[in-house]
C-alpha positions in Angstrom: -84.9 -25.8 61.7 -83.7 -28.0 58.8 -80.4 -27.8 59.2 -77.4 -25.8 57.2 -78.8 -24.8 53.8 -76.8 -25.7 50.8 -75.6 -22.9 48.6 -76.8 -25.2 45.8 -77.4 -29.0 45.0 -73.8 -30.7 43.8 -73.8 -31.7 40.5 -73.8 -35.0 41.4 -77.5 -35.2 41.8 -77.9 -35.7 38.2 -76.6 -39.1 38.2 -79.2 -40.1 40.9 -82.0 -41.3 38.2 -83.1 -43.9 40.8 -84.0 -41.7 43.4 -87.0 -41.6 44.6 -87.5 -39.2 48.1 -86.2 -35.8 48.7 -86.2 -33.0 51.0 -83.7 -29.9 50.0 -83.0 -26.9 51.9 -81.0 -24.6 49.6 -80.0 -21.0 49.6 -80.5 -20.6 45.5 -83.2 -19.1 44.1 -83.4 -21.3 41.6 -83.8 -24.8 41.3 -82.0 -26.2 38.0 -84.3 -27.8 35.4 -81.4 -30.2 34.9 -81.9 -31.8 37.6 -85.7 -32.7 37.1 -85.0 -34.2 34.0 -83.1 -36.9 36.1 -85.2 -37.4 38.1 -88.0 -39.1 36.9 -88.4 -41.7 39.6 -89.0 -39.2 42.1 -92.4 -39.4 44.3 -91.1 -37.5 47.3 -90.1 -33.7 46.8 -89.6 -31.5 49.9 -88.6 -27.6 49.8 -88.2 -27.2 53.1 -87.0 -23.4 54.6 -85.3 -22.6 51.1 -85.3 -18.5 52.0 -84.3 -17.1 49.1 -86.2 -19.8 47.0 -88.6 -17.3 44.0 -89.6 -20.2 41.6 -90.3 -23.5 40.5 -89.5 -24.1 37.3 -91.5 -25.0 34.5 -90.2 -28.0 34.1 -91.2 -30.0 37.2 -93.4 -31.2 34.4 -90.2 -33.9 34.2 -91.3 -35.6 37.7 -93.6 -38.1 36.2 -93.1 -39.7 39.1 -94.1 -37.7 41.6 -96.8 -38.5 44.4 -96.3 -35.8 47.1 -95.1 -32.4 46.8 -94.3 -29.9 50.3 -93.4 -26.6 50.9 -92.7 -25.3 53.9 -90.9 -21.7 54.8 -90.1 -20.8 51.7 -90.8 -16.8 52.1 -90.0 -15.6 49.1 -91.5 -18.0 46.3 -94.2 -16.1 45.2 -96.2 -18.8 42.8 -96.5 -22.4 41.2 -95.6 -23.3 37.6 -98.2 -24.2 35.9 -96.7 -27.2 34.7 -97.8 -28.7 37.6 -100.7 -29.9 35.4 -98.7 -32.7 34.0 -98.2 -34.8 36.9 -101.0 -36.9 37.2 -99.7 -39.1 39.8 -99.5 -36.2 42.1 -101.8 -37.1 44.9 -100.8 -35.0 47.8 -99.8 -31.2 47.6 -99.2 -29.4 51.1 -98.0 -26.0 51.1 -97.2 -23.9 54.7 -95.7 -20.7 55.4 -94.5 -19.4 52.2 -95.6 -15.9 52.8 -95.6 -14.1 49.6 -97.3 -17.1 47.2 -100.1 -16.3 45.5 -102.0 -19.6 44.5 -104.2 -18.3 41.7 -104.2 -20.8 38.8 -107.0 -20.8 36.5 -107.4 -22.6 33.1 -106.4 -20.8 30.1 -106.4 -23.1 27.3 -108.9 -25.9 26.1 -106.7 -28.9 27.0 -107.1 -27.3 30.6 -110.5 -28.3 30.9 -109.9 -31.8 30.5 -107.0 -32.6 32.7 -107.3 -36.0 34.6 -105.3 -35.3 37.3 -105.0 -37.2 40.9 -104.8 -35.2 44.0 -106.4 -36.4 47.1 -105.3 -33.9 49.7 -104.3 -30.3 49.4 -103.4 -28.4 52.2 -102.5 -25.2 52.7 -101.4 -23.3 56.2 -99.8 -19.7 57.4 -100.4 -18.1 53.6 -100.1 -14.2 54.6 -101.4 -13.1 50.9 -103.2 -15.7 49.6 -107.0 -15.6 48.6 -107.3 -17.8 46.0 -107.5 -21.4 45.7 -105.7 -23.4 42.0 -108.7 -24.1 40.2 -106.8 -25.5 37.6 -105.0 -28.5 39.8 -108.0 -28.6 41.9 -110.6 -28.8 39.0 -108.6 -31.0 37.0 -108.8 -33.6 40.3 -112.4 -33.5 40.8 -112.9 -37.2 40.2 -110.1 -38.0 43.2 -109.4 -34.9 45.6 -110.6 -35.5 48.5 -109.7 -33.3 51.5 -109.4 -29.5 51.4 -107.6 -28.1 54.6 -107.5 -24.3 54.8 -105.4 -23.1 57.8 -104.4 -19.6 59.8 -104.9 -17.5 56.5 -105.7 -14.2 57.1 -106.3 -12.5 53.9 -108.7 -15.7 52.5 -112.2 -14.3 52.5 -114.0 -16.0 49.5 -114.6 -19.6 49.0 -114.7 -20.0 45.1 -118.1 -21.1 43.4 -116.6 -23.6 41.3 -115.6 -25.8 45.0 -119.3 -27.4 44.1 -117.5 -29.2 41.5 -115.2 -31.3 43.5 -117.8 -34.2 43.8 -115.1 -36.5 45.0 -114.5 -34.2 48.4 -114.9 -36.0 51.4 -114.0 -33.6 54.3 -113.2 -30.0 54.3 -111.2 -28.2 57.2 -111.2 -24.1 57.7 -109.2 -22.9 60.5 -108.4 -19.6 62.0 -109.5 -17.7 58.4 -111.0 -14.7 60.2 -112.1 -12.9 57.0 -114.1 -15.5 55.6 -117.7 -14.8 55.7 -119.7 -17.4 53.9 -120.0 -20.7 52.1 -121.0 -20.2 48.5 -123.7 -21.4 47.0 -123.5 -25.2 45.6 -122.4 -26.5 48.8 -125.2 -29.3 48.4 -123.9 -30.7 45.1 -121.2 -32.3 47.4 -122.8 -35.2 48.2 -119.8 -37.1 49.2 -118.9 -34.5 51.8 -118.8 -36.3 55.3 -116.9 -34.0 57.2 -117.0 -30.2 57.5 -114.6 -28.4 60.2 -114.5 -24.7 60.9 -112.9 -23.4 63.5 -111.6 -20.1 64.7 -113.6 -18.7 61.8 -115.9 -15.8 64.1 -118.3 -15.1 61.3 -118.2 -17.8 59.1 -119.4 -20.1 62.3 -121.7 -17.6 63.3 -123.3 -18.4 60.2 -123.0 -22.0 59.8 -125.3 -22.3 63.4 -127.3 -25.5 63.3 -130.2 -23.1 65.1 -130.7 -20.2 62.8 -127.1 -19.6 61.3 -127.4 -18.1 57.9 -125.5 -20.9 56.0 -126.7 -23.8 57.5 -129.0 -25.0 54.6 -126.1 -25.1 52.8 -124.6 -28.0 55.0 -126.9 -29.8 56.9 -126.8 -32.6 54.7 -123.3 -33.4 56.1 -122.9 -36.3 58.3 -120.2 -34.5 61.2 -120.3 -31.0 61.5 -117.6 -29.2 63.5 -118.1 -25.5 64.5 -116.2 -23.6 67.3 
């Protein structure tokens, strides 16, 4: 628990152009793009158990500052603003038990395929709908992302072909994502990969078996190799 949620942020916040960490549990669906554009010092942002929480808005784009963004039991936001593509300081993006968010993102316009963005970590954990992965942050961070954990998400089955173009990926975590079945192909192209973890994953480690597993051309070229 986080404490008594606020029915919404005070006013107040406005004036805090200086500040620079935050973590906000708030009953509103809404969060006021106001506020962002105050806050442009920012690098900490926390949503943390904000239940009735639906959106981000668009213009998060206004935390130019930003360096690590969490959310965490937030059941009923359902996806991320694609504005998110404008914060390229953002290096860390962990998202956990937020139930109903579906994390599909692709590029859509030709400045998409171009972004220079800086993610190093991305986590996600406890998605109940999820399947996809946001190509567009993702992609746009291949020069700088560097760990991928996947955790207890039950309706992730597919590892997206485009993962061979995260060069910069250094280890890779699955964890109890029973549905997932097999590494796609590619998996070679990541020649910076040094760590691969799977766990909990019954038929994806079947098949990533040093001795006869289906998958395990695709990986052997990695320097630790967890499976159990």
């Amino acid at each position: 628990m986080y404490g008594i949620p606020l029915m919404q942020l005070p006013v107040s916040m406005e004036s805090l152009i200086e500040l620079r960490y935050l973590e906000i549990t708030i009953k509103a669906k809404h969060l006021k793009e106001t506020w962002l554009r105050c806050w442009t010092s920012l690098q900490y942002l926390g949503l943390f158990e904000c239940d009735n929480l639906e959106c981000l808005p668009e213009g998060m784009q206004y935390l130019t500052s930003l360096r690590r963004l969490v959310l965490f039991g937030c059941p009923n936001l359902v996806s991320l603003p694609r504005s998110l593509k404008h914060l390229t300081k953002l290096e860390v993006l962990r998202i956990s038990c937020c139930e109903k968010i579906n994390l599909r993102m692709e590029p859509e316009e030709k400045e998409d395929k171009d972004l220079q963005l800086s993610l190093k970590t991305f986590s996600i954990r406890s998605l109940d709908v999820s399947t996809d992965l946001p190509q567009l942050l993702l992609e746009g961070s291949s020069s700088t992302l560097q760990q991928i954990q996947i955790e207890n998400c039950d309706k992730f089955a597919v590892l997206p072909a485009w993962l061979q173009n995260l060069t910069s990926l250094h280890k890779l975590e699955i964890i109890e994502c029973p549905r997932l079945l097999t590494l796609p192909g590619g998996m070679d192209h990541l020649t910076g990969l040094r760590q691969l973890r799977i766990i909990a994953c019954p038929n994806l480690g079947r098949r990533c078996q040093k001795d006869g597993g289906a998958d395990w051309h695709k990986i052997a070229h990695i320097q630790e190799i967890d499976v159990s």
